[in-house]
PDB file of the backbone (N, CA, C, O) and the ligand in Angstrom, with CONECT records:
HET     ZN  A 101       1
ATOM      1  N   UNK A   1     -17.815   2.493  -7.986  1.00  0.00           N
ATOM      2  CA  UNK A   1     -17.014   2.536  -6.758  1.00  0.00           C
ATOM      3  C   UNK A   1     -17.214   1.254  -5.952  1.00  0.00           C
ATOM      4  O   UNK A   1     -18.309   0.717  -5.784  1.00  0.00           O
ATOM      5  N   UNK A   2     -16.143   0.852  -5.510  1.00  0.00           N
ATOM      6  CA  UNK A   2     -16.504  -0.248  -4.871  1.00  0.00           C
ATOM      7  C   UNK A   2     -16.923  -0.344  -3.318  1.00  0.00           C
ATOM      8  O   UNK A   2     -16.567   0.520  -2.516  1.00  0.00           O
ATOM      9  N   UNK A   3     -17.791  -1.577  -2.912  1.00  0.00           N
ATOM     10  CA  UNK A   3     -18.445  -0.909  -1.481  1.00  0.00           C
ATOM     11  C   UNK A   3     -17.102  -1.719  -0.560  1.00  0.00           C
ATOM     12  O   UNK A   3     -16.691  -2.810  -0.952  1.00  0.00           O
ATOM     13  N   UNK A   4     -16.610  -1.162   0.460  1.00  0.00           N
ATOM     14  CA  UNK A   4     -15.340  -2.120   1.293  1.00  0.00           C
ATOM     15  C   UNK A   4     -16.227  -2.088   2.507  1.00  0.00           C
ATOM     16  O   UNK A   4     -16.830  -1.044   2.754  1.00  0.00           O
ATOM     17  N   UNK A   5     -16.380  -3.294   3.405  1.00  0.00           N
ATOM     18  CA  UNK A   5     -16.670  -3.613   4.587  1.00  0.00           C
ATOM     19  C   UNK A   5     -15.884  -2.824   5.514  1.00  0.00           C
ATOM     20  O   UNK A   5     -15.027  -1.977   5.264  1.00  0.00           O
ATOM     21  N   UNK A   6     -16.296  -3.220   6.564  1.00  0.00           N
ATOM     22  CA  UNK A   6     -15.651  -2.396   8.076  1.00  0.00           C
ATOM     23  C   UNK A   6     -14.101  -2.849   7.973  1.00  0.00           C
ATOM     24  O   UNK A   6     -13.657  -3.921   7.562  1.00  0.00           O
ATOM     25  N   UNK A   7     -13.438  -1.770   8.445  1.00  0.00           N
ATOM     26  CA  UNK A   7     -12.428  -2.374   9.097  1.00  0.00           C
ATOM     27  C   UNK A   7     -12.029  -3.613   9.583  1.00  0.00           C
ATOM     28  O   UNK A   7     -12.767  -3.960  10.504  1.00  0.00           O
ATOM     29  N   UNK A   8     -10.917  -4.637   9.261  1.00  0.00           N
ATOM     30  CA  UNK A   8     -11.024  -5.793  10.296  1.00  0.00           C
ATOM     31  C   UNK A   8     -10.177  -5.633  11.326  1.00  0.00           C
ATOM     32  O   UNK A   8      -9.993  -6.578  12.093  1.00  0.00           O
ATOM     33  N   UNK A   9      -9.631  -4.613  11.480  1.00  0.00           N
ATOM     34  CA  UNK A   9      -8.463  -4.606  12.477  1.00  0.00           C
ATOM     35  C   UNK A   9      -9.673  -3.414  13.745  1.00  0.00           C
ATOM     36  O   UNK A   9      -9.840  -3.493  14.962  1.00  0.00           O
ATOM     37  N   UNK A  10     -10.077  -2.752  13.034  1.00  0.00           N
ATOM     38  CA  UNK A  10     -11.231  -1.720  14.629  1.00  0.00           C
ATOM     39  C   UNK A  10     -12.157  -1.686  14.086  1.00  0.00           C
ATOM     40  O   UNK A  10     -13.008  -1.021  14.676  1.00  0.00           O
ATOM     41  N   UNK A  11     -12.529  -2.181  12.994  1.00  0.00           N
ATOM     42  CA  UNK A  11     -13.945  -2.007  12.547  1.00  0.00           C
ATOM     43  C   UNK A  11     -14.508  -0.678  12.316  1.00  0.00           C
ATOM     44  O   UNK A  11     -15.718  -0.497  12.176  1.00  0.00           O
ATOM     45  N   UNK A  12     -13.544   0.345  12.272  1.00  0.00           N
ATOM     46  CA  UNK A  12     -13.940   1.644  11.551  1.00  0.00           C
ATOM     47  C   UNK A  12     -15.051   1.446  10.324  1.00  0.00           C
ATOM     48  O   UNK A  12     -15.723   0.420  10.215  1.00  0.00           O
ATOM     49  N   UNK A  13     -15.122   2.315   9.632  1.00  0.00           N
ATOM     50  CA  UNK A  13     -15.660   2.849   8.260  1.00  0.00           C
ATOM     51  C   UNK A  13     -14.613   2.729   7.496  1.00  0.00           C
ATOM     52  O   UNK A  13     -13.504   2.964   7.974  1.00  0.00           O
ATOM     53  N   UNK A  14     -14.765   2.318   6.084  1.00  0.00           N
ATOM     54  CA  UNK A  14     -13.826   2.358   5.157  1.00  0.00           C
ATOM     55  C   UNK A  14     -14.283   3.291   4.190  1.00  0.00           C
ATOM     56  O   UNK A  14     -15.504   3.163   4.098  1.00  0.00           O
ATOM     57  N   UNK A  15     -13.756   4.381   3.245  1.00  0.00           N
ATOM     58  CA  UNK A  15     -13.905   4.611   2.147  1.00  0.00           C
ATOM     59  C   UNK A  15     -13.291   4.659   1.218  1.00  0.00           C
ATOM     60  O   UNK A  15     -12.089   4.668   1.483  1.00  0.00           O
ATOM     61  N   UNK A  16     -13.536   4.701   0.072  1.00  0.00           N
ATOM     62  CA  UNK A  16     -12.158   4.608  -1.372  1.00  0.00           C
ATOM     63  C   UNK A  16     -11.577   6.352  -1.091  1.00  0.00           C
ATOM     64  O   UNK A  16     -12.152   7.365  -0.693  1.00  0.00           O
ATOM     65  N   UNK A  17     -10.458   6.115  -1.439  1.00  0.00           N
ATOM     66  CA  UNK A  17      -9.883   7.504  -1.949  1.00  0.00           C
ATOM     67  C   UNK A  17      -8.677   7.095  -2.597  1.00  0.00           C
ATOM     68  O   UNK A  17      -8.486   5.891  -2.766  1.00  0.00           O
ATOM     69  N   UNK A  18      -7.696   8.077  -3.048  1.00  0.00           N
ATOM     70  CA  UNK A  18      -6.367   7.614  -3.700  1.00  0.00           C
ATOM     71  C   UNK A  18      -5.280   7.993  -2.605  1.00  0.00           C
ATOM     72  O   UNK A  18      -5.202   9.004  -1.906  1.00  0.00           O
ATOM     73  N   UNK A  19      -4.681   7.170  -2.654  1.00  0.00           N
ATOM     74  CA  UNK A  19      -3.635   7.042  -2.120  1.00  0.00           C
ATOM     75  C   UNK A  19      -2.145   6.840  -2.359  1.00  0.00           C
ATOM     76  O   UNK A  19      -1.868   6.820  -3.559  1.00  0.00           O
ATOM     77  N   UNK A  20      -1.122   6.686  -1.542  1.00  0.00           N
ATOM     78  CA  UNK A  20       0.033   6.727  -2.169  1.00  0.00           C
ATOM     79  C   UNK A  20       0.156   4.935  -1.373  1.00  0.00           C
ATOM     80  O   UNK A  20      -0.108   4.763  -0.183  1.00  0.00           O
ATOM     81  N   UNK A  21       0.424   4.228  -1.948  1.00  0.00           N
ATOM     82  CA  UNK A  21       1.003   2.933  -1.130  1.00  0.00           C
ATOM     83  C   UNK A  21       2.370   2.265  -1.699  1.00  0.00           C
ATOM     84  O   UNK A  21       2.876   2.223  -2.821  1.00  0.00           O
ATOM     85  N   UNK A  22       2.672   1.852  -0.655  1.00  0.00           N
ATOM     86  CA  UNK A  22       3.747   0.916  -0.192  1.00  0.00           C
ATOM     87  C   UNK A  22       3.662  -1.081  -0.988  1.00  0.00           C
ATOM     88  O   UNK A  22       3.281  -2.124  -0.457  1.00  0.00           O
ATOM     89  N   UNK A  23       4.064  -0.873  -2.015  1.00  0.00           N
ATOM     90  CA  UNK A  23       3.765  -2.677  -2.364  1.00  0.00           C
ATOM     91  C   UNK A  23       5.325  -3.348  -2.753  1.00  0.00           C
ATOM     92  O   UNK A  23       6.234  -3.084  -3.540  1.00  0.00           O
ATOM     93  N   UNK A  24       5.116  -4.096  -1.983  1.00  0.00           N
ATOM     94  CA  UNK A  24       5.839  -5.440  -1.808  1.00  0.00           C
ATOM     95  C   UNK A  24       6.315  -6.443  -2.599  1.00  0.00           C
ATOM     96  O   UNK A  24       6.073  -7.493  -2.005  1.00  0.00           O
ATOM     97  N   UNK A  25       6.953  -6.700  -3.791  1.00  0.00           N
ATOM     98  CA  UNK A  25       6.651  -7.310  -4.065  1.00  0.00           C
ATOM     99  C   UNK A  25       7.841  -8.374  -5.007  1.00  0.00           C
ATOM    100  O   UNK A  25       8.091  -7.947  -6.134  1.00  0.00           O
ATOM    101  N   UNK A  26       8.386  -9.386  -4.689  1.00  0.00           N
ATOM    102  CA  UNK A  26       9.222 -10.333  -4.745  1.00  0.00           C
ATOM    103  C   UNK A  26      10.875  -9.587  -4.065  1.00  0.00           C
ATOM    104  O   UNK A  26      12.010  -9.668  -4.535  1.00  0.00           O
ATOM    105  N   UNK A  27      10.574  -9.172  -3.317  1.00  0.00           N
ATOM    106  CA  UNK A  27      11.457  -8.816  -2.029  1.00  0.00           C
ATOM    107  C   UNK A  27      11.967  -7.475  -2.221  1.00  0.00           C
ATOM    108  O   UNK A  27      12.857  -7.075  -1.472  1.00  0.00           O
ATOM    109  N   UNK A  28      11.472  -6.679  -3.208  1.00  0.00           N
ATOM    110  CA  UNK A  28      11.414  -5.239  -4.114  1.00  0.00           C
ATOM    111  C   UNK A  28      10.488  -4.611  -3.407  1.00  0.00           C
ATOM    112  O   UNK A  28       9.436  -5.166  -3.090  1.00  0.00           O
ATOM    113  N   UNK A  29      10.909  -2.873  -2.949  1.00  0.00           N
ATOM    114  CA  UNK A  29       9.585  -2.341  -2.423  1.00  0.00           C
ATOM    115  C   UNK A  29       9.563  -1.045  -3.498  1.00  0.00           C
ATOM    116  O   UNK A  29      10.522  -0.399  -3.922  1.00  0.00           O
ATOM    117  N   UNK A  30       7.876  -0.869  -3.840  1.00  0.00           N
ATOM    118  CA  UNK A  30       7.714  -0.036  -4.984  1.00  0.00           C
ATOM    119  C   UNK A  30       7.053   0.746  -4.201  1.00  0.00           C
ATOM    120  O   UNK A  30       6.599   0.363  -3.122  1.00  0.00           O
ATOM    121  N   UNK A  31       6.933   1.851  -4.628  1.00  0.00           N
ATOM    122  CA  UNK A  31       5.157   3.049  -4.297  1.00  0.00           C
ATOM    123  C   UNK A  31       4.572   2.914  -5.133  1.00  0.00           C
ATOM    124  O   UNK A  31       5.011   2.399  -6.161  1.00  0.00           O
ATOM    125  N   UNK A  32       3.447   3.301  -5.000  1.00  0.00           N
ATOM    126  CA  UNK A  32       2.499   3.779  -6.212  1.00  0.00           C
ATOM    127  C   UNK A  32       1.520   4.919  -5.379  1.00  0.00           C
ATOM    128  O   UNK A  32       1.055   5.053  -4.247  1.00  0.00           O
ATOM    129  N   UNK A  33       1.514   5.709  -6.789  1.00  0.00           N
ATOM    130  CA  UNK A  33       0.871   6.919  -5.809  1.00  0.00           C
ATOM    131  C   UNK A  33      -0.768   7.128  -7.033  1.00  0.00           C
ATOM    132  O   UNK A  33      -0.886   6.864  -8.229  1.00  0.00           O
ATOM    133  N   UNK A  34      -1.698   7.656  -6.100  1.00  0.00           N
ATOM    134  CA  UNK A  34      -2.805   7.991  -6.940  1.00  0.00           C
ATOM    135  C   UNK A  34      -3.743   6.123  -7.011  1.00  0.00           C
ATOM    136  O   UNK A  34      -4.430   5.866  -7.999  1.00  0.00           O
ATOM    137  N   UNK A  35      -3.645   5.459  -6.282  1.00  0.00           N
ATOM    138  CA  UNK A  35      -4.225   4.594  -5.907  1.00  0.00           C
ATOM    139  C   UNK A  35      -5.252   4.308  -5.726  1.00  0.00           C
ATOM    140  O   UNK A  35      -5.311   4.870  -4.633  1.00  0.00           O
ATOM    141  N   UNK A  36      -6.244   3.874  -5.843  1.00  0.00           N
ATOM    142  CA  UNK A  36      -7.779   3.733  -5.628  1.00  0.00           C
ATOM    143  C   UNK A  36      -8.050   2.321  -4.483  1.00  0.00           C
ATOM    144  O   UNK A  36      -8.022   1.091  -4.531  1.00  0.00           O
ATOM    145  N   UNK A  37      -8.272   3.229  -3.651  1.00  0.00           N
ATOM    146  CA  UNK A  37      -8.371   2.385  -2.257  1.00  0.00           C
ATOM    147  C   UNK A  37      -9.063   2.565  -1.095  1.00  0.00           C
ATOM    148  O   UNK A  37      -9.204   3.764  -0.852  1.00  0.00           O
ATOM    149  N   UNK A  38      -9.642   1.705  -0.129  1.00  0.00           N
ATOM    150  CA  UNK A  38     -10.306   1.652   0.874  1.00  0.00           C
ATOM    151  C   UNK A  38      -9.924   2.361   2.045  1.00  0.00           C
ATOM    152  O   UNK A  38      -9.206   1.614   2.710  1.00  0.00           O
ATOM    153  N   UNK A  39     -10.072   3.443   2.592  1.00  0.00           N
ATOM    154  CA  UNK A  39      -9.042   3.911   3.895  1.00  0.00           C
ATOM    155  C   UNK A  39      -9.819   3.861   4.823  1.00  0.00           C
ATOM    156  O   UNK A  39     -10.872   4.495   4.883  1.00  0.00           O
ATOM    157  N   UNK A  40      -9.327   2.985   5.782  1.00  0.00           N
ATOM    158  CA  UNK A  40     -10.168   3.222   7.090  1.00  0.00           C
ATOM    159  C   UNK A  40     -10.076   4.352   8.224  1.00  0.00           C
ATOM    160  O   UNK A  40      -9.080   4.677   8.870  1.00  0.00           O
ATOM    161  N   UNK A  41     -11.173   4.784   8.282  1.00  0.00           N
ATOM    162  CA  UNK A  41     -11.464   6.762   8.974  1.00  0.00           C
ATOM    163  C   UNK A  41     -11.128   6.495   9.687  1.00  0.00           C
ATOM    164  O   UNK A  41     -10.388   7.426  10.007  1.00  0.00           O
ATOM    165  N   UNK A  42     -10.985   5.181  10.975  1.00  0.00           N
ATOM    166  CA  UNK A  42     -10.337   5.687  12.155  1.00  0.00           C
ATOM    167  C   UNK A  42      -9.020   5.024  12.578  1.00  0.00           C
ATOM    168  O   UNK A  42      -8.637   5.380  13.692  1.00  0.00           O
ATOM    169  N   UNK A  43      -8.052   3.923  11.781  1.00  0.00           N
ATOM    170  CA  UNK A  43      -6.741   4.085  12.309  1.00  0.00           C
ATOM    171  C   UNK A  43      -6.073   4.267  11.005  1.00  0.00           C
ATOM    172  O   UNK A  43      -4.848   4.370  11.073  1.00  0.00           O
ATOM    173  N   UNK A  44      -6.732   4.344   9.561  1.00  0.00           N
ATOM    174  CA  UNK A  44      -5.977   4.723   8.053  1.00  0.00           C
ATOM    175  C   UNK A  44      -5.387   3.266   7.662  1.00  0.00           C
ATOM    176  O   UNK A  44      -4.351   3.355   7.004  1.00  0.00           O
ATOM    177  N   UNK A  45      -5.806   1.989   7.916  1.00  0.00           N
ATOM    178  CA  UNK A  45      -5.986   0.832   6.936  1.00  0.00           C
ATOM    179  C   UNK A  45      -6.105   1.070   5.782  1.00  0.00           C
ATOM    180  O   UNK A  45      -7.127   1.629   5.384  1.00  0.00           O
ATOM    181  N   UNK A  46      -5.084   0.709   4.917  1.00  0.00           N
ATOM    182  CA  UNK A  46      -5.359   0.828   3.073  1.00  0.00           C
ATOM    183  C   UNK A  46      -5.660  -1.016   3.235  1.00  0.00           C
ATOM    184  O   UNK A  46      -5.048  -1.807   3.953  1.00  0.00           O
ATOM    185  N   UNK A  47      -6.901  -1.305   2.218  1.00  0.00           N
ATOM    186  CA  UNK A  47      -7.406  -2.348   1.631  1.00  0.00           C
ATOM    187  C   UNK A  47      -7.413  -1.509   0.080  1.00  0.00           C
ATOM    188  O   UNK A  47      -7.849  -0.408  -0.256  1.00  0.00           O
ATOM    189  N   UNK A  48      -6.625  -2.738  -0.748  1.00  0.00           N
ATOM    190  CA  UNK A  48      -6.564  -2.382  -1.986  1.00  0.00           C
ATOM    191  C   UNK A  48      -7.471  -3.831  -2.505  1.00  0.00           C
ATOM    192  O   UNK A  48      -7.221  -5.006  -2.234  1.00  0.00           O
ATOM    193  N   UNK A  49      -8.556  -3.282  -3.310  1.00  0.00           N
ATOM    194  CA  UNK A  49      -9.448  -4.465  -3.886  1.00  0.00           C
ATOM    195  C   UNK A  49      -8.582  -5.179  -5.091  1.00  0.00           C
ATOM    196  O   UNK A  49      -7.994  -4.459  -5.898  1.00  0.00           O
ATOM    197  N   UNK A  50      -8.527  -6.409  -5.178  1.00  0.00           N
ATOM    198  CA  UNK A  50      -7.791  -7.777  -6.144  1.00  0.00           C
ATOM    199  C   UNK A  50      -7.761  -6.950  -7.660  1.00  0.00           C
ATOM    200  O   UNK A  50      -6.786  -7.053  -8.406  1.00  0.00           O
ATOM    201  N   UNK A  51      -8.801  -6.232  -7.960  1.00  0.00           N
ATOM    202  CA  UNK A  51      -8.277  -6.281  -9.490  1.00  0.00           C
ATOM    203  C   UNK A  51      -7.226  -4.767  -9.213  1.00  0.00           C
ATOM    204  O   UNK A  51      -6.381  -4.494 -10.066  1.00  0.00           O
ATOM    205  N   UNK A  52      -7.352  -4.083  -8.259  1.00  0.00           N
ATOM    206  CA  UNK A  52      -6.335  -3.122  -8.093  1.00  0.00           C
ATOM    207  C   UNK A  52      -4.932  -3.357  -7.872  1.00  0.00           C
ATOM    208  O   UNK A  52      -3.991  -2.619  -8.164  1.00  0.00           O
ATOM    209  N   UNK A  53      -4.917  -4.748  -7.187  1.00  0.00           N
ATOM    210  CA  UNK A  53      -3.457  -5.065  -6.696  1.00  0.00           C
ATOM    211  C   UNK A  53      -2.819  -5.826  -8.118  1.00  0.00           C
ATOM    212  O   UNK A  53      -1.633  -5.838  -8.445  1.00  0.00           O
ATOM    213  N   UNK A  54      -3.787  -6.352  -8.738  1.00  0.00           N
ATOM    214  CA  UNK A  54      -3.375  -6.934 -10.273  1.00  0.00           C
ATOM    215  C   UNK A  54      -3.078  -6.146 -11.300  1.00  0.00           C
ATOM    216  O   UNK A  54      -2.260  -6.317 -12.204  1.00  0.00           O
ATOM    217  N   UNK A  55      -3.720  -5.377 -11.116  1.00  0.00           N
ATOM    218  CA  UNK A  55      -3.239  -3.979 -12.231  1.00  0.00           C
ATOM    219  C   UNK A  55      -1.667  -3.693 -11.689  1.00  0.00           C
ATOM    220  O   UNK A  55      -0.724  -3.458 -12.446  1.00  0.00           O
ATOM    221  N   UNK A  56      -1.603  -3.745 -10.555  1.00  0.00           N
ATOM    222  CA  UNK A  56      -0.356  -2.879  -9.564  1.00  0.00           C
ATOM    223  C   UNK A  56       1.084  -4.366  -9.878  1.00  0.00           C
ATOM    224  O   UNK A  56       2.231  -4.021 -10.165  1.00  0.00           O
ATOM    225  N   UNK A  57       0.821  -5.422  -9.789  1.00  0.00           N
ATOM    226  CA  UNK A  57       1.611  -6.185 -10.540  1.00  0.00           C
ATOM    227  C   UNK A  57       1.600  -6.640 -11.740  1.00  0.00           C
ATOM    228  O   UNK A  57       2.149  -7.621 -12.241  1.00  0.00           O
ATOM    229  N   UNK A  58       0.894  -5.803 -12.180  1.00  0.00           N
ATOM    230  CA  UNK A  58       0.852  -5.990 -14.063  1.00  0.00           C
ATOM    231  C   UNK A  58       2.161  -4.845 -14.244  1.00  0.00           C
ATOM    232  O   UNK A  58       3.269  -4.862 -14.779  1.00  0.00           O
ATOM    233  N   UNK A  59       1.296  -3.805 -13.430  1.00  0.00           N
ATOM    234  CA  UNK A  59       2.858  -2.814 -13.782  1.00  0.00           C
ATOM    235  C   UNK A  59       3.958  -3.064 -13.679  1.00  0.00           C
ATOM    236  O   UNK A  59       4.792  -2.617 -14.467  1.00  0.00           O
ATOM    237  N   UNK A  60       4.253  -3.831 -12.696  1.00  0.00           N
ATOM    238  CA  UNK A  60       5.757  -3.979 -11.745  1.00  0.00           C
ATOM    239  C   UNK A  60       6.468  -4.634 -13.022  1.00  0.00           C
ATOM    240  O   UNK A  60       7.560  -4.418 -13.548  1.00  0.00           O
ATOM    241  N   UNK A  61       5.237  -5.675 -13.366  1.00  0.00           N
ATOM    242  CA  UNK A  61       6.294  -6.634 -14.235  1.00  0.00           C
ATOM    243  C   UNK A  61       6.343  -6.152 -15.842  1.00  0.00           C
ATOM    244  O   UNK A  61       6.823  -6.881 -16.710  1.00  0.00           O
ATOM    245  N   UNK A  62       5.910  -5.125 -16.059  1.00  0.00           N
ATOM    246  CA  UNK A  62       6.110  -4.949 -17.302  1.00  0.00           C
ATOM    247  C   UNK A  62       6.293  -3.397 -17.559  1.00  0.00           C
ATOM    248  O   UNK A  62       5.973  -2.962 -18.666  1.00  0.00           O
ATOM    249  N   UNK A  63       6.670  -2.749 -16.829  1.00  0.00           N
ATOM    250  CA  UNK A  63       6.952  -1.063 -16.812  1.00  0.00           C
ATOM    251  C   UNK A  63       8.724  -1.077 -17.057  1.00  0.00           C
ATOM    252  O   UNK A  63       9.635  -1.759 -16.587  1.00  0.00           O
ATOM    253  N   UNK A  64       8.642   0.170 -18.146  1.00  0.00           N
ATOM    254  CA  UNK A  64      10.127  -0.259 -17.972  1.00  0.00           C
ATOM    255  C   UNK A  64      10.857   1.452 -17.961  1.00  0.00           C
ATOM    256  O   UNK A  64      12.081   1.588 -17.965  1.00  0.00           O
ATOM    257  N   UNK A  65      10.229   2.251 -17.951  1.00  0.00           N
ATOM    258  CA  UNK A  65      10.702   2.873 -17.091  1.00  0.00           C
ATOM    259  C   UNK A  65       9.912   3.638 -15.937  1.00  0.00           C
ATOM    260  O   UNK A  65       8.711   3.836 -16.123  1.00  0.00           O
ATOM    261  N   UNK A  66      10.474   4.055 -14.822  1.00  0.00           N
ATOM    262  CA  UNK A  66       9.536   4.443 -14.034  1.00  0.00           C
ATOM    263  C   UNK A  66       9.646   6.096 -13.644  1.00  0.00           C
ATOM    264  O   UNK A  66      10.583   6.876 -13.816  1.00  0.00           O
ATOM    265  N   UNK A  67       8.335   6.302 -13.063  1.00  0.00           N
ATOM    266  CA  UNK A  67       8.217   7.866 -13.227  1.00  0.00           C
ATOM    267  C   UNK A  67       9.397   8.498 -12.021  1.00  0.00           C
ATOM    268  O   UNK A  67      10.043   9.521 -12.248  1.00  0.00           O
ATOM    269  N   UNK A  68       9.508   7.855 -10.988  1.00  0.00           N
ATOM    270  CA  UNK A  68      10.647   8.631 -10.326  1.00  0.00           C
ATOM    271  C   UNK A  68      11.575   7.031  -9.642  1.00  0.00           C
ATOM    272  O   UNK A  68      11.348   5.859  -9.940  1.00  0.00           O
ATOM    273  N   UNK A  69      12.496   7.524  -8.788  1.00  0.00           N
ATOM    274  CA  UNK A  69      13.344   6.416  -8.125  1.00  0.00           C
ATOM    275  C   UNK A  69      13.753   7.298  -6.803  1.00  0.00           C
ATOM    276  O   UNK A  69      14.276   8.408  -6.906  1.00  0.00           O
ATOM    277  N   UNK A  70      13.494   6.760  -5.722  1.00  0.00           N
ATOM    278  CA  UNK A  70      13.780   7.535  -4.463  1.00  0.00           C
ATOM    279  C   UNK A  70      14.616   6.711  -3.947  1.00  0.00           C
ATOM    280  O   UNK A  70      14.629   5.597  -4.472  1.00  0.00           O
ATOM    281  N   UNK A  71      15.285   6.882  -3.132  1.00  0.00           N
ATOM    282  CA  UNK A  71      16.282   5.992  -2.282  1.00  0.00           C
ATOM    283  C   UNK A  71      15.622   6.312  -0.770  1.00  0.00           C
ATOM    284  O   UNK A  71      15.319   7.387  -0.252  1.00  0.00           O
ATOM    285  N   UNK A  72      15.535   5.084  -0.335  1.00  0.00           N
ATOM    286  CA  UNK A  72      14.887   5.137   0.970  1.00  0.00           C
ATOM    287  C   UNK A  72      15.525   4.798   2.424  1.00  0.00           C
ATOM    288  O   UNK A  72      15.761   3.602   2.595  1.00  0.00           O
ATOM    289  N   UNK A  73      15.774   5.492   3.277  1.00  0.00           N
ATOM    290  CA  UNK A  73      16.874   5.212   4.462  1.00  0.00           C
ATOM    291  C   UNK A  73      16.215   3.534   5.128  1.00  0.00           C
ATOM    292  O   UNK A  73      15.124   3.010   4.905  1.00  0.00           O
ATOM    293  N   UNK A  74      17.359   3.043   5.974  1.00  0.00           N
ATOM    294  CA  UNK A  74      16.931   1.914   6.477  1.00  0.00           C
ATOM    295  C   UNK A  74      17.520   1.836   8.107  1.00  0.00           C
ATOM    296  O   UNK A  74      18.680   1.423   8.099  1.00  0.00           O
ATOM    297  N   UNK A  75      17.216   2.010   8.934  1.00  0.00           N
ATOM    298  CA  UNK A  75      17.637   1.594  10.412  1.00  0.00           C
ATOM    299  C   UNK A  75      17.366   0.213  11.239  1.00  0.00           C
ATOM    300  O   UNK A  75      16.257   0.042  11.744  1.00  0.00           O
ATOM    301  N   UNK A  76      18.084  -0.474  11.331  1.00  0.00           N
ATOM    302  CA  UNK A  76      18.013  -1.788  12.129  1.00  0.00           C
ATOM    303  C   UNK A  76      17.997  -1.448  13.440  1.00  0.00           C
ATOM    304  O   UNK A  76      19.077  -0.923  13.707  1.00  0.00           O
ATOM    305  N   UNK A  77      17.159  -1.507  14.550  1.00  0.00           N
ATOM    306  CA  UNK A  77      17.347  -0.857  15.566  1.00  0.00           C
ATOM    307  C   UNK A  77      17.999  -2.079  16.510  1.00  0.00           C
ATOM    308  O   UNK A  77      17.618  -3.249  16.492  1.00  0.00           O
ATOM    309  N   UNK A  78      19.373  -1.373  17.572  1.00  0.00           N
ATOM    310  CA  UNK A  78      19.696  -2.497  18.271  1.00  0.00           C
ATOM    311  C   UNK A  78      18.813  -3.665  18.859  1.00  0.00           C
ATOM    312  O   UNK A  78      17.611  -3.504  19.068  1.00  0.00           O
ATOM    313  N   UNK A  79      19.290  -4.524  19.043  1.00  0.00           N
ATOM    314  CA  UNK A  79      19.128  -5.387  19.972  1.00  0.00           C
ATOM    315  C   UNK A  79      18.319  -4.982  21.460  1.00  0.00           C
ATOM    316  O   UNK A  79      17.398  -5.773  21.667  1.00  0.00           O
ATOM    317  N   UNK A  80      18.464  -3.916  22.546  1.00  0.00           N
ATOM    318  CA  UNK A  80      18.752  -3.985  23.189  1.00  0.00           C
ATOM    319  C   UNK A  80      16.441  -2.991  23.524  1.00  0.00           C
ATOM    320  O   UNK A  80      15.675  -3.018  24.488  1.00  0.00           O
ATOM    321  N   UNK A  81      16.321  -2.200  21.774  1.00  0.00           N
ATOM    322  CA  UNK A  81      15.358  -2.029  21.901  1.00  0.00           C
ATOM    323  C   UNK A  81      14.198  -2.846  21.801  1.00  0.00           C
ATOM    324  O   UNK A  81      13.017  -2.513  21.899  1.00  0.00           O
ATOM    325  N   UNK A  82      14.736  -4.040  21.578  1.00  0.00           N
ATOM    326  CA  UNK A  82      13.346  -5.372  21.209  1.00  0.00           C
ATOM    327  C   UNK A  82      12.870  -5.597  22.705  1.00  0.00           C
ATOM    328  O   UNK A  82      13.610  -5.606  23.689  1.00  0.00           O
ATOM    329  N   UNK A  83      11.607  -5.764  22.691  1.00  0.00           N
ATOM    330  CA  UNK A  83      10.902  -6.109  24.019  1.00  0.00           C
ATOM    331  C   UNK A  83      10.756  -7.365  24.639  1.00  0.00           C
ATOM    332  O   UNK A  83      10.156  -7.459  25.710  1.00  0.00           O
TER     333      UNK A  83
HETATM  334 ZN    ZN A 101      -9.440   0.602  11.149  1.00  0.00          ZN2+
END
């Protein structure tokens, strides 16, 4: 298991658990669920450690089919709500 430092955003506690995340990646957004990752206990920071995020674009680029496909809503919020 790997040990993850404090939080850098509140300095919580981190621990591994699995997770479902959100990755990014060449202007494509994927999930991946069942994740092995750092969550921080007090605002829920996912830190995913380097050989996890490499595994996670090993997949992207070479999976060819995938286990589900969701369509995800998108809202641009006016203008008028920016601060
Ligand atoms: Zn935190």
């Amino acid at each position: 298991m790997h040990k993850y430092g404090d939080c850098s955003f509140c300095g919580g506690e981190v621990r591994e658990d699995k997770v479902e995340m959100d990755y990014r990646y060449q202007g494509r957004l994927f999930i991946f669920q069942n994740v092995p990752a750092g969550v921080c206990q007090q605002c829920g920071e996912k830190y995913l450690i380097a050989t996890v995020a490499k595994e996670i674009e090993h997949r992207i680029q070479t999976k060819e089919k995938w286990d589900k496909i969701i369509s995800v809503p998108v809202d641009v919020l006016p203008e008028r709500m920016a601060v």
